[in-house]
N, C-alpha and C positions, 0 to 999 in steps of 0.2 A: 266810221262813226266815232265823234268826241265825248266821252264821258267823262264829264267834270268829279274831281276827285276832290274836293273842297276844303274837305276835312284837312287832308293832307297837305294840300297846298296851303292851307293857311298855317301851318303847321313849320315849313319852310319858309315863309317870309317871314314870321316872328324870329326865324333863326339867324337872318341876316344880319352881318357884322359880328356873331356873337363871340368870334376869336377859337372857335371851335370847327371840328372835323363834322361837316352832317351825314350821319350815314345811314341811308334807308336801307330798310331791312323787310324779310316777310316771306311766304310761301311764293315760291314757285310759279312764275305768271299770273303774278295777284299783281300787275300795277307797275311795279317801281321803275323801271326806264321810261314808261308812257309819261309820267309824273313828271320824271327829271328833264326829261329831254326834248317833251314836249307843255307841257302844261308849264310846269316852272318858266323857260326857256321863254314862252311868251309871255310870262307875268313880265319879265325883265326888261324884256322889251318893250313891251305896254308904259312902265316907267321910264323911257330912257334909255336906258343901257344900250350903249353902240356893240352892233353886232360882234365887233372886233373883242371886245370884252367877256363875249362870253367864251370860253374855250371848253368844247365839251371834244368825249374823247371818247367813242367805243370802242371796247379792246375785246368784246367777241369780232370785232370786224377783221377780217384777215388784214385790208390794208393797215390796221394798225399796228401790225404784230411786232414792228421792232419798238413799240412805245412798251413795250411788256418788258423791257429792259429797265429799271430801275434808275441807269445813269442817264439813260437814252429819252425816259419820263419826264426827268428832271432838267435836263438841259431844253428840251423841246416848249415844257412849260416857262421856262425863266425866258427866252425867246421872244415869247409872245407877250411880253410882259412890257411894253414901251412907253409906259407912264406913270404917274403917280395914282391916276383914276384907281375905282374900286375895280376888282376883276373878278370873274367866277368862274371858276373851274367846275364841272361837271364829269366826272370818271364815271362809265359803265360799267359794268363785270368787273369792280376792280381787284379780284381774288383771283384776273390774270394776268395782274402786275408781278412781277418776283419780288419779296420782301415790301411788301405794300405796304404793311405796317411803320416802316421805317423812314420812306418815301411820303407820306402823307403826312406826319410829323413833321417831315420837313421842310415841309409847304408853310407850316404854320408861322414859319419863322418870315416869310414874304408878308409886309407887313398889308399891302394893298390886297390881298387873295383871299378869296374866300374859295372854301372847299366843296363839294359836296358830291358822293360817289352811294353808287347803288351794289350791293353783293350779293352773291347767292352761291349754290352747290355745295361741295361737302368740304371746300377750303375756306368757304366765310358764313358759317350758322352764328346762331344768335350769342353762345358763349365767348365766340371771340372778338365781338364789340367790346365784352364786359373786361377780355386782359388781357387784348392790345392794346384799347384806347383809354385806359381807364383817366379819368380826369380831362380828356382832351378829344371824347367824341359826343356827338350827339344825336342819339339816336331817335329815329322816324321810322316807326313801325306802320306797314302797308297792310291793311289784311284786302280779301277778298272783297268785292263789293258789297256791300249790305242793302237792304230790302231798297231801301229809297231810293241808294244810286241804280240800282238795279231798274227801277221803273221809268225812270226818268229815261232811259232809255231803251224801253221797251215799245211796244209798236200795238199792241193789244189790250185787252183789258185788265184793270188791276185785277183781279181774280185770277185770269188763268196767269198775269204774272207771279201769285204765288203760288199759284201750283208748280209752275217750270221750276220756280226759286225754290220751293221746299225738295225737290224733283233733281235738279241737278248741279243747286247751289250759285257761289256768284264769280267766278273765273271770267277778268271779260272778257275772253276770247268766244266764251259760249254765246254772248249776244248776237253774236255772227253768223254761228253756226247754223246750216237751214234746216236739219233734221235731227230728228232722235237719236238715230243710228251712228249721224258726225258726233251728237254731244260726248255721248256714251262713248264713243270708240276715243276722241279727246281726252276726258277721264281716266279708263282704264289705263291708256296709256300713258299718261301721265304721271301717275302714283305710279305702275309699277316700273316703268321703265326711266323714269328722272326721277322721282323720290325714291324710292327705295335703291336708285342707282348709287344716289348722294350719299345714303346713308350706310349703304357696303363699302365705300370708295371712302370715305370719314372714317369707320370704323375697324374695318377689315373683317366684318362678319361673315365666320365661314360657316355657320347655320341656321342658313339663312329660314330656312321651317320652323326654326322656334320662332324668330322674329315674325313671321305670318301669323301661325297661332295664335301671339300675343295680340296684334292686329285683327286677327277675325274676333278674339273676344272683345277688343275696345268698340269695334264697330257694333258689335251686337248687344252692346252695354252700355251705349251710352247713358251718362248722370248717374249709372251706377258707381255705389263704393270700389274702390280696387284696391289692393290687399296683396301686396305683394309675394308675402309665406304662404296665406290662404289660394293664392290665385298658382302658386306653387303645387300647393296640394291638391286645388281643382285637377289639373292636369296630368295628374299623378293619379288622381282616382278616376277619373272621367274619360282619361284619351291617353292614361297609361303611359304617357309622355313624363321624362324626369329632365324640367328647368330648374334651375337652382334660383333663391327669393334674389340673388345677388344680379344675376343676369338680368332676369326678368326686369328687375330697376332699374341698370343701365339700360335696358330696348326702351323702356318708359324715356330714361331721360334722353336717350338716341331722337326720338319722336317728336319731343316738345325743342330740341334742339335744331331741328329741321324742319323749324315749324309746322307740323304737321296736327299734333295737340295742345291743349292746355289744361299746367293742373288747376285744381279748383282745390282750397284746403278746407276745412272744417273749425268753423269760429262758434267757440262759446259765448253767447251772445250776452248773457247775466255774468258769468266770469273774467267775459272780456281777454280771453286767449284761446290761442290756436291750439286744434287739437293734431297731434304730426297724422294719425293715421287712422284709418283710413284716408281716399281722399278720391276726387272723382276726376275725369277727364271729357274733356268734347275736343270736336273736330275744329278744327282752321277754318273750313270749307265742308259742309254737307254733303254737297256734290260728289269730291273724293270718298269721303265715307260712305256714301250708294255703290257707287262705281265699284270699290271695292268688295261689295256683296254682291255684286250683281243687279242691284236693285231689290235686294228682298227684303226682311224683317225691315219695311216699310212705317213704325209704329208713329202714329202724327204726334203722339202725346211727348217721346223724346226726341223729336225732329225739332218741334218748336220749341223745347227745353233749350237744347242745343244753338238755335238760332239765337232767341233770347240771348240769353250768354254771349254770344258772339257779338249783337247788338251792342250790349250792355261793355265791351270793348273798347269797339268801338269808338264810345262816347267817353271814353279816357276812363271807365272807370277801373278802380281793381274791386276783382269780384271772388268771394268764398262762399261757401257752401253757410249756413244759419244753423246752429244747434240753441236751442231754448230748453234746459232742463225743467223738468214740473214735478213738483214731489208730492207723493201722494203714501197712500198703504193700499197693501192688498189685502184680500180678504182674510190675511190671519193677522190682519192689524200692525203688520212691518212695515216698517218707512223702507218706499221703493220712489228710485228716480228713474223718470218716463222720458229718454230724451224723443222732443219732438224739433223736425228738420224743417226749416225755411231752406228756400230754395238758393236762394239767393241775397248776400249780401253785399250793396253795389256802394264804395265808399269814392270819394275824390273831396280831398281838401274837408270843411267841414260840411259839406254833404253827405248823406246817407239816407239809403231804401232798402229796404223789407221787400222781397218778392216772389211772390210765388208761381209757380208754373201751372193752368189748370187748364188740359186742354178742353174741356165740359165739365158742367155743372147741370146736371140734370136734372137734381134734388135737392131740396132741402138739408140733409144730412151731407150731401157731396159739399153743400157749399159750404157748411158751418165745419167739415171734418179740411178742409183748405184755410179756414178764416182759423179756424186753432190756432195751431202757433202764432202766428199774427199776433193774437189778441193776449197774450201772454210775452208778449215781450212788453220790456218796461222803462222805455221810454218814447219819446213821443216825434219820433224820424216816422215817415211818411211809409206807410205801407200798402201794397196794391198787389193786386192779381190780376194777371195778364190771361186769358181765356182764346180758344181758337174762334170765339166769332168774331163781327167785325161791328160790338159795339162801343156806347161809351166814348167819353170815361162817365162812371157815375159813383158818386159815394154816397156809403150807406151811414148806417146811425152810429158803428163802431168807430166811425173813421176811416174803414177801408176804402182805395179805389179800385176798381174793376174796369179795366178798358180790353177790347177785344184787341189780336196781337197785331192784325196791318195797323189798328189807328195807331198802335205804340211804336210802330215799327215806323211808319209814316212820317211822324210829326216828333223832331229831335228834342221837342221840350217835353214831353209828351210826360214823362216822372214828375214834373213839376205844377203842371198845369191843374 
């Protein structure tokens, strides 16, 4: 089964010619060889491009283990190279080339070649796009499928599509899979035995139960604050476990490096700066974060939190957490500041939304205690509430929009519209 990956693909042909290294990046069977090797591969084709041109290379493939040679890389690629046409090179796993970083650089000097290589495991996470390539890569980030591409290739109804998707996330190999039993057993093993592999094998972590620890609280906290001294002391008081706040931050940034989380920072929204700490984290993938509980603390309210967020990605945006201070007194007549949290603040270029996560609203009071901060922020970027039903969008007298989460999830304009 073909699922179009669109985003991404158009993402690579804007990169075309750009004199730059393209290197897609991302979790763990979220995409990026199907993209490269296939989807790409035929756009090029589709225009033109003779077969001869394209030269793609997988170096998980045994047969190509002596191109894992550096000189062997190099001479093999300069080879195939018998014109002045454009050419495209396509490297797979290329973090099992020996000194890739060097080697790819030195592609860039072939003035007809264009680059472009997919990486992963615990010899090319996200840090080392940033310095290897710094000035001379360009990076394409893959995430997991999202709600739309998700149905587009599903076989049933949008409905029990989102139940599967909130259930077991967007990995495409699960479209495949014919039972419960295959997804789950997928899952589990996947986090624990290639992610966490990557990230013993990266790090050289020989404790490895703290890092789980730290893991079963992310999972069971999702869109919570974390805190790294306090999430120190939790530990200390609760499970009699002594992490230092120092570690504890590396496994965070071990995590977000391995694509596995993302942080979220906290933006003063009338002050217009970040606050360093607290800050929150969600999943890559949903699906891993079930997996990883077993399927339990099941809560729809930060499932769709999470989702959101990921959506919100997606769509290129960078996204932090909303603080709106409101000052008031309390009842001895002292000026006290109330911060109140937006959930979400989704910026790109001079675009910006307000948004908030509600998974019901069953009340009057529920709804106005959501539309708060909203309505206290103080300028006039576009705010909305995303709800688990599936209506809308509709706007109210304040200005707010309310659309249930498939139609947002559905319809890519859907912030705007």
């Amino acid at each position: 089964m073909i699922i179009q990956r669109d985003i991404y693909l158009q993402q690579l042909i804007e990169s075309i010619g750009n004199g730059m290294i393209k290197i897609i990046t991302g979790l763990r069977r979220c995409g990026k060889s199907f993209l490269l090797l296939d989807l790409f591969h035929n756009y090029l084709l589709s225009n033109g491009t003779p077969p001869s041109h394209i030269i793609e290379i997988s170096l998980d493939d045994w047969a190509n283990k002596e191109l894992r040679n550096p000189d062997s890389m190099l001479e093999y690629v300069k080879r195939q190279i018998t014109d002045d046409a454009p050419y495209y090179l396509c490297i797979d796993e290329v973090q099992l080339l020996d000194e890739f970083a060097d080697i790819l650089n030195s592609f860039l000097h072939i003035r007809n070649l264009d680059v472009y290589v997919t990486g992963s495991n615990s010899r090319f996470l996200s840090s080392d796009v940033v310095t290897e390539f710094r000035g001379r890569g360009d990076e394409i980030h893959i995430h997991p499928l999202c709600f739309r591409e998700f149905v587009s290739a599903y076989s049933r109804s949008e409905e029990e599509a989102w139940e599967e998707y909130v259930l077991y996330g967007g990995l495409p190999a699960l479209v495949s899979l014919p039972t419960p039993a295959k997804k789950t057993e997928y899952l589990k093993h996947l986090f624990r035995n290639v992610y966490m592999s990557d990230i013993r094998d990266r790090h050289d972590i020989r404790n490895e139960g703290e890092l789980e620890e730290l893991i079963d609280f992310l999972c069971s906290s999702v869109g919570s604050m974390v805190n790294p001294l306090k999430l120190s002391n939790t530990f200390k008081s609760v499970k009699n476990k002594t992490i230092q706040p120092r570690t504890i931050k590396n496994y965070l940034m071990y995590l977000q490096d391995a694509f596995l989380v993302n942080q979220c920072k906290r933006y003063d929204i009338k002050g217009k700066r970040y606050i360093n700490t607290p800050v929150k984290y969600y999943f890559e993938d949903i699906g891993t974060r079930n997996a990883w509980l077993g399927f339990r603390q099941m809560e729809s309210s930060h499932l769709m939190e999470n989702i959101i967020y990921n959506e919100l990605k997606v769509r290129g945006f960078e996204v932090d957490v909303g603080v709106v201070p409101l000052h008031g007194r309390d009842t001895d007549g002292r000026h006290i500041i109330k911060p109140l949290e937006v959930d979400f603040v989704a910026n790109s270029g001079n675009r910006r939304y307000y948004i908030q996560s509600a998974f019901s609203m069953p009340t009057f009071a529920k709804k106005e205690q959501e539309e708060r901060s909203l309505t206290h922020i103080p300028d006039s970027f576009r705010k909305i509430i995303i709800t688990g039903d599936n209506f809308g969008p509709q706007l109210n007298e304040n200005g707010i929009l309310s659309i249930g989460i498939r139609k947002f999830l559905l319809n890519p304009n859907s912030l705007s519209e």
